[in-house]
N, C-alpha and C positions, 0 to 999 in steps of 0.2 A: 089695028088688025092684031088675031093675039093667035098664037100658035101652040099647039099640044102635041107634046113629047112623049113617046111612048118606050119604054125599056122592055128586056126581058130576063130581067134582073133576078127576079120571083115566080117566073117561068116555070113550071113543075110540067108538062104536056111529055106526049112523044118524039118530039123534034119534028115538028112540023115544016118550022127555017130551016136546021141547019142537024143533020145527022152526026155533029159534035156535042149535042148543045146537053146528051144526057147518056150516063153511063150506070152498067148493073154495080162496079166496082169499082175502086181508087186504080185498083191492078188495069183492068180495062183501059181508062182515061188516061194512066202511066203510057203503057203502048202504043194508045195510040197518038199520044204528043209526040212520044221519041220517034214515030215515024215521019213526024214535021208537021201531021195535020191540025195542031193548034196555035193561035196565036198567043204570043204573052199575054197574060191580062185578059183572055178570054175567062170566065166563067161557065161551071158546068154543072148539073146537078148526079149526085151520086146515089144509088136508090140503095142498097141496103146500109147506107151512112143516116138516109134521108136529110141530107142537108146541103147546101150549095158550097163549093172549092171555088179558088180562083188561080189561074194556069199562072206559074212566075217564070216560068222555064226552064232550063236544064243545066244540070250541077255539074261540077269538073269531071264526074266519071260518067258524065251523060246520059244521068235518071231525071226523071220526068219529076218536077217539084209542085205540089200543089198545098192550097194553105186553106184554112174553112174560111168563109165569109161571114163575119159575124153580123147580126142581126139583132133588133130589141129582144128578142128572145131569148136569146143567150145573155143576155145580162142581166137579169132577173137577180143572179145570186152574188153581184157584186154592189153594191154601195159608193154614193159616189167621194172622190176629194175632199169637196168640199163639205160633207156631212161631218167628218174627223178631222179638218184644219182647226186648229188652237184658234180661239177668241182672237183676233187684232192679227192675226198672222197674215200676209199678203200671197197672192194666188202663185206666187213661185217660191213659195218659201215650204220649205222638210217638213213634214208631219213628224214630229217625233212623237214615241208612246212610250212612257214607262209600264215593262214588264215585270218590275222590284216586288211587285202588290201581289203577283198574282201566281196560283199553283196549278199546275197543269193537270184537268180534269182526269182522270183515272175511272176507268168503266166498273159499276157496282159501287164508287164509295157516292156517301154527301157530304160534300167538301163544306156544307153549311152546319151541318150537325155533329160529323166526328169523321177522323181520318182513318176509315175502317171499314171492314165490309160490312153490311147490316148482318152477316149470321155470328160472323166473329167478334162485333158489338153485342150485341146478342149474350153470348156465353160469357162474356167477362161482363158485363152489368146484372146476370144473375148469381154471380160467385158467392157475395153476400146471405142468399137468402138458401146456400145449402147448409146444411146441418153435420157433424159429426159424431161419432161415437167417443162418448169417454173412456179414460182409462178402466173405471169399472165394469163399465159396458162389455170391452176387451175381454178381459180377465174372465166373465162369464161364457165369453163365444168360445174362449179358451177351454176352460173346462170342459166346455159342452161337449167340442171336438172329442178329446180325450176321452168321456166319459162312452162317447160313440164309439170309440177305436175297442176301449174295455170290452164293450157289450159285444162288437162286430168279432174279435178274437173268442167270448166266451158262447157264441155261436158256431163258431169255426171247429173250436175244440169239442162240440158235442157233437158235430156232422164229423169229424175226422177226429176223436178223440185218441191214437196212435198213431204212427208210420213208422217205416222201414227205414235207418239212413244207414247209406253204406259207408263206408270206413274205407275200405283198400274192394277196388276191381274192375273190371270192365269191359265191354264186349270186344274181342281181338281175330284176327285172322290168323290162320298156322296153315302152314307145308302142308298135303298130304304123307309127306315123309318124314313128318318130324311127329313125335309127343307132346303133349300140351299139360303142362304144368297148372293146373287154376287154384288160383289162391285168390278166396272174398273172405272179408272181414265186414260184419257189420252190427248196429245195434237199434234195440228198440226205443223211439224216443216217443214222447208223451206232449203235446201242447198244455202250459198251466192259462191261468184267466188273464194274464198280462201277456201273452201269446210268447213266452219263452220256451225252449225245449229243455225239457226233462229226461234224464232217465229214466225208464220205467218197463222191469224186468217181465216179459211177458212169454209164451209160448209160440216158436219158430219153427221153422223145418223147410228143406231146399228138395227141390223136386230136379230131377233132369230128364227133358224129354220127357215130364208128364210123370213121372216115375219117382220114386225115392233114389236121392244120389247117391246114397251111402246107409249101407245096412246098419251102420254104427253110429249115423246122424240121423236119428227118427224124427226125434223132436229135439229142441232144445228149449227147455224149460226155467222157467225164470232167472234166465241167463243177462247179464245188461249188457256184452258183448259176446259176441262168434266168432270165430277165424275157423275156415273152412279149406280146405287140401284137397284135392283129386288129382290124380295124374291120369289122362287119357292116350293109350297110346297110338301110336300113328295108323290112319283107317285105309291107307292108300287109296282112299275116293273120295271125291268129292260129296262134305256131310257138314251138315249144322247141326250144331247140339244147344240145346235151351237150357240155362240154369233160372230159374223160378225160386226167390225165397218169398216164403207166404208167411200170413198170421191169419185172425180171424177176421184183422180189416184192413189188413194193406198186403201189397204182390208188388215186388222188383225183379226185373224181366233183364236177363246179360245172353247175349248170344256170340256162340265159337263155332268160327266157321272152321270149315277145313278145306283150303283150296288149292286147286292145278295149275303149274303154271303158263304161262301163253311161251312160243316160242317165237324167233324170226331172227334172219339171217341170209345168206346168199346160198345157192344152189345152185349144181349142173344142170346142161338142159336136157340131161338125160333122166331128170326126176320124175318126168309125166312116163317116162316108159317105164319106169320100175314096178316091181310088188307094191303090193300095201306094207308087207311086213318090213321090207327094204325102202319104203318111203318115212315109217316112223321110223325107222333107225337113225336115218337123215336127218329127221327132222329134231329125236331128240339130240341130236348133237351140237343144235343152234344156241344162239345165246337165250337166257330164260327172262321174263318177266316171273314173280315169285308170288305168290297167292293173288292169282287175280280175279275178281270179284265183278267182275264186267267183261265185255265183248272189246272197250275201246283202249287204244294203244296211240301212244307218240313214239316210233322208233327212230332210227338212224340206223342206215346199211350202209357198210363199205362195202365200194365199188373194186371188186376181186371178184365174182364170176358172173355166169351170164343172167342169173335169175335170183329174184330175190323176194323172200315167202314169209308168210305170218300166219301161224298157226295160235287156236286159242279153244279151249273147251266151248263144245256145240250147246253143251246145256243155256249158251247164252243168244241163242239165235245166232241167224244170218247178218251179215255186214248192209248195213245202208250207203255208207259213204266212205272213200279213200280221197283223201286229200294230199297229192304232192306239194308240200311244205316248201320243196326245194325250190320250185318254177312260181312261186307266187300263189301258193294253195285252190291249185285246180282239182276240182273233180276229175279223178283219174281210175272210178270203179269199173268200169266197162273194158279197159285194157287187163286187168284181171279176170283170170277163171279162176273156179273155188271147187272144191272138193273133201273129201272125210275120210279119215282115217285113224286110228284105234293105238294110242300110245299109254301103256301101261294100263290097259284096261279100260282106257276112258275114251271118248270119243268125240276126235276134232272135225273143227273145220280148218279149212285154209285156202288163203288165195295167194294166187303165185303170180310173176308177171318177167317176163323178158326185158331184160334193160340193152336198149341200141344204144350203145356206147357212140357212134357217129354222132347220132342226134344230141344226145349229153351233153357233147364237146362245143358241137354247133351252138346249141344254145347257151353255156359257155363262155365260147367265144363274144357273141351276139349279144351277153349284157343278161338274157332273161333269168339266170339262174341266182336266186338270190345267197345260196347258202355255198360262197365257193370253194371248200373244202372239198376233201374225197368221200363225202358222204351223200348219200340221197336222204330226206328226211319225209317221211311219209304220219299224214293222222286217219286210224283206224276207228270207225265208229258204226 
């Protein structure tokens, strides 16, 4: 009589037997061992592993241990013992392999042809076959050069055969309240065919404001230097003047301003109620900024009254931004008003603002105030 044994070893179904016998996850078949429903040694199939575990049971921190079931399948990519035993060696004896012979393959090189990449092989087995230039060879790109630079300068000099170089001077700003001294020195130079500068006495004359500057400087006539003198005296307003020396191919352009200064400083809060005339009065009494040629200011105001103002000629626009410097540079223009008024003929603006001395202190106290001095520091732009 002979009997057939049936497993479900290789079982892959929906658990028809046993609603242990297959899980979507290791995680799954974890839980539900640790709740007791597996035996040791049960078998289970795992479906996104696709492959059969076998149940060993549960580890000192009482997780669920399961281990893969190996199959002919799985060893496909191993080789057996006995393939690598030495000639005469007996089935319990060490496989030794000497590893002395051999170098550990490296991605990109050929360990049979040369110890290299093949591009970096490549460029050192063509070294041989480049070529160089001789010394004579040299010596000619040499000249060549040079001979270009000749040409390129005796081009230069027919397009720009003069200019203007100055000697002593140059564009400055002054007071409305002061005189201006101007003193230019300069002479005509000449480009030769190696592109050096030459002296070369030609006819000049200085214009200001489009004008002749000087009834007694018409021209100056094959002169190889000038020194020129003007005194302008103080315009009380705001005025630029142009000096222009010409020829008949070159123009150097110097510009003198003549600028108002900005004020600022602290004020009563009885400033908004005053005159105009009695607001510049005030206001010129503050400390000055001195030819100021822009709208923007970095001051410091000490903290002595209740309001504290920045005035600055209008010709330069309105204010975009007031930055308290003090507090960690906040936009602080909205807490200022602004208004105009007419000092020495000219006509400002200004914006003014109340300082609460509580708040000040508070913040202060509080850490925010980065500049801890008796100053506020404000940027005007």
């Amino acid at each position: 009589m002979s009997y057939s044994i049936v497993d479900n070893f290789n079982y892959n179904g929906d658990k028809p037997n046993f609603e242990r016998d297959r899980f979507t996850s290791l995680a799954d078949a974890r839980r539900f061992a640790q709740s007791g429903g597996l035996d040791v040694g049960h078998p289970v199939f795992i479906e996104n592993e696709n492959r059969r575990f076998e149940y060993k049971g549960l580890n000192e921190n009482n997780q669920a241990i399961f281990e893969p079931i190996v199959t002919q399948s799985d060893l496909n990519d191993y080789v057996k013992k006995s393939d690598l035993r030495q000639e005469g060696a007996e089935d319990d004896d060490t496989i030794e392999v000497d590893f002395n012979s051999f170098v550990k393959k490296e991605e990109g090189k050929g360990l049979s042809t040369h110890d290299l990449t093949d591009e970096l092989y490549n460029v050192l087995t063509s070294l041989g076959n480049n070529t160089y230039p001789t010394t004579t060879e040299i010596e000619e790109l040499t000249n060549l050069v040079n001979n270009l630079k000749r040409d390129l300068n005796s081009l230069i000099e027919s397009l720009h055969p003069s200019k203007i170089v100055v000697l002593n001077g140059e564009s400055q700003n002054f007071s409305i309240t002061e005189a201006a001294n101007i003193n230019i020195s300069w002479k005509y130079a000449k480009m030769d065919g190696n592109g050096a500068n030459i002296t070369s006495p030609e006819t000049t004359y200085i214009l200001l404001n489009g004008v002749r500057a000087n009834s007694s400087y018409t021209n100056y006539v094959n002169e190889s230097k000038v020194d020129f003198s003007i005194s302008i005296p103080a315009p009380r307003q705001i005025k630029s003047n142009v000096f222009r020396i010409m020829s008949d191919t070159d123009e150097v352009e110097f510009t003198y301003n003549f600028l108002a200064p900005a004020y600022f400083g602290t004020v009563s809060d009885e400033f908004r109620r005053m005159t105009d005339v009695n607001k510049a009065t005030e206001i010129s009494r503050l400390e000055t900024i001195q030819k100021v040629d822009s709208k923007e200011a970095k001051v410091k105001y000490r903290l002595s009254l209740n309001s504290i103002i920045y005035a600055y000629p209008a010709v330069y626009g309105e204010l975009t931004s007031i930055r308290n410097l003090t507090v960690g540079g906040v936009e602080d223009i909205d807490n200022f008003t602004s208004g105009t008024v007419t000092i020495n003929n000219i006509e400002y603006n200004y914006y003014i603002v109340d300082i609460n001395f509580a708040d000040w202190m508070g913040n202060l106290e509080e850490g925010n105030i980065v500049d801890r001095s008796e100053y506020l520091t404000y940027k005007f732009k």
